[in-house]
N, C-alpha and C positions, 0 to 999 in steps of 0.2 A: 504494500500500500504506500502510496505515497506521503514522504513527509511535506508538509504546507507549512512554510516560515517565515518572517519577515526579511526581506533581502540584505544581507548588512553594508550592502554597499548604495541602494538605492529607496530601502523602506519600504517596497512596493511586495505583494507576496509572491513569495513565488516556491515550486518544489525545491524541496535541498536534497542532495544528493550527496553521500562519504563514499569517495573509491578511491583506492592505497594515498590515504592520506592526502587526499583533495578534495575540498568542498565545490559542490557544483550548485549555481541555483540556476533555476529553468522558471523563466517569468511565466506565472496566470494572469492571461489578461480577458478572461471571460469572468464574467462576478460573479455569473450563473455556475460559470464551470468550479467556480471557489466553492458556494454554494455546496455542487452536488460533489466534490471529494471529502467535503466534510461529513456529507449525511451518508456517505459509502465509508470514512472511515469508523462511523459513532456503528452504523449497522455490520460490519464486520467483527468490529472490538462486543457487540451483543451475542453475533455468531459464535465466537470464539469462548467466550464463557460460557455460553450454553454447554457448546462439545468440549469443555472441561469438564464441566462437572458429570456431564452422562460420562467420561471414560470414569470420572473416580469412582461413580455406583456403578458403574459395570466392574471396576476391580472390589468393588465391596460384596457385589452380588457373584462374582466368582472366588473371592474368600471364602466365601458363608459354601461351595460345594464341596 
């Protein structure tokens, strides 16, 4: 998923990006498009706790056999 930052060179937002030790930022310039990678990151990070905790009772419910 994309990280969404404040640019620190220009303030503006944009993706950050870390690869071997170099910061890349890649400007959003749709408001809309800022919009929808925040409501795809809130709904992933929803996904993702959900299928945590079904793996932890699936390993509770294959203890308890």
């Amino acid at each position: 998923m994309s990280d969404v930052r404040t640019c620190s060179t220009c303030g503006a937002k944009a993706k950050y990006k870390m690869k071997d030790a170099v910061e890349t930022y890649t400007a959003v310039q749709d408001e809309n498009a800022f919009k929808k990678i925040g409501q795809l990151k809130k709904a992933m990070q929803k996904f993702k706790d959900k299928a945590e905790a079904l793996e932890k009772e699936l390993e509770i419910l294959k203890a308890k056999l």
